[in-house]
C-alpha positions in Angstrom: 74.1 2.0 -1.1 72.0 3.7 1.5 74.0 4.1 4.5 71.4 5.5 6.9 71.4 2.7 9.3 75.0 1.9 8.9 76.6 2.4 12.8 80.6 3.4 12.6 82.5 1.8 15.2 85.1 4.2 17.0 88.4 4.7 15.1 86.4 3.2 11.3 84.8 6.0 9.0 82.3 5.1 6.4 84.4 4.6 3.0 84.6 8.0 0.6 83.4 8.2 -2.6 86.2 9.4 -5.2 89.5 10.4 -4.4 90.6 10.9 -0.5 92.1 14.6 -0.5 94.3 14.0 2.0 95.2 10.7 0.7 96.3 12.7 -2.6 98.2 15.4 -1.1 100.2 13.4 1.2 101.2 10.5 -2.0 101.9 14.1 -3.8 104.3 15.1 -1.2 105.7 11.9 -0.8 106.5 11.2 -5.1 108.1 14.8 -5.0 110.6 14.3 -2.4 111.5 10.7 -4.0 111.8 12.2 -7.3 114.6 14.4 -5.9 116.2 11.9 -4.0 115.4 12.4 -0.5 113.4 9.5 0.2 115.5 6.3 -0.6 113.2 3.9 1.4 109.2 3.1 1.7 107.0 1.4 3.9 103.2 1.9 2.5 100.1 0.2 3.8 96.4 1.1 3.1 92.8 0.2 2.0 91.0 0.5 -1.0 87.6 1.8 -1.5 86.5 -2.2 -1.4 87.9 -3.0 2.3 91.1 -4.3 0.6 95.0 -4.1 2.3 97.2 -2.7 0.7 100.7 -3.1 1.4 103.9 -2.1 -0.5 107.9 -1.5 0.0 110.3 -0.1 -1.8 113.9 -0.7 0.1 117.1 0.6 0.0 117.8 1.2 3.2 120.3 -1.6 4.6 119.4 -1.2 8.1 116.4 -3.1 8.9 116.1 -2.7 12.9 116.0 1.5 11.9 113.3 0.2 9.4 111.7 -1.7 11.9 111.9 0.8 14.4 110.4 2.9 12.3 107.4 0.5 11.6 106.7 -0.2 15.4 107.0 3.7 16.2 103.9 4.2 13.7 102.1 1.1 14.4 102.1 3.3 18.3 101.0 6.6 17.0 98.6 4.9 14.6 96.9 3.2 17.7 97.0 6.5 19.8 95.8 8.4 17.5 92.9 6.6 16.2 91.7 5.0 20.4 93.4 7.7 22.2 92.9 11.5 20.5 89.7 13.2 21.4 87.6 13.5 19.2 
C-alpha cells in the first residue's frame, strides 16, 4: 500500500508495520508486575493493525467508582495528550 498521498489528521499516525516497540515494552511491564501479584485489576483498550477496538478487563477490584475514576482520569490525559501536547 503506497501511502504517499495519505494525509494524517492531528492526534492519528499512519498504522506500523510489525510489532509497536512501545506497545511491547509497556504489555512486558505490565504481565511482570501481574505475574507477581501487584496488579490485581485491568482495564485494556487498543487497535489492531486493521483499525479494529480492542477492549478487555480483567477485575478484581470491588470498588467500581475507584475503577471508574480511574477510567475517566485517563480518558483526560488521553485527550490532553494527543489535542493538547506540543508537538
Amino acid at each position: 500500500m503506497s501511502t504517499d498521498k495519505v494525509v494524517v489528521l492531528p492526534g492519528s499516525k499512519l498504522p506500523t508495520i510489525g510489532p509497536n516497540p512501545d506497545v511491547v515494552d509497556l504489555l512486558s511491564q505490565l504481565l511482570a508486575r501481574a505475574e507477581s501479584g501487584e496488579i490485581q485489576s485491568f482495564i485494556g483498550t487498543g487497535f489492531t493493525r486493521d483499525g479494529l477496538r480492542l477492549a478487555l478487563w480483567a477485575d478484581t477490584h470491588h470498588d467500581v467508582y475507584q475503577m471508574l475514576g480511574a477510567v475517566a482520569w485517563l480518558q483526560a490525559e488521553y485527550i490532553h495528550r494527543h489535542t493538547d501536547a506540543p508537538r
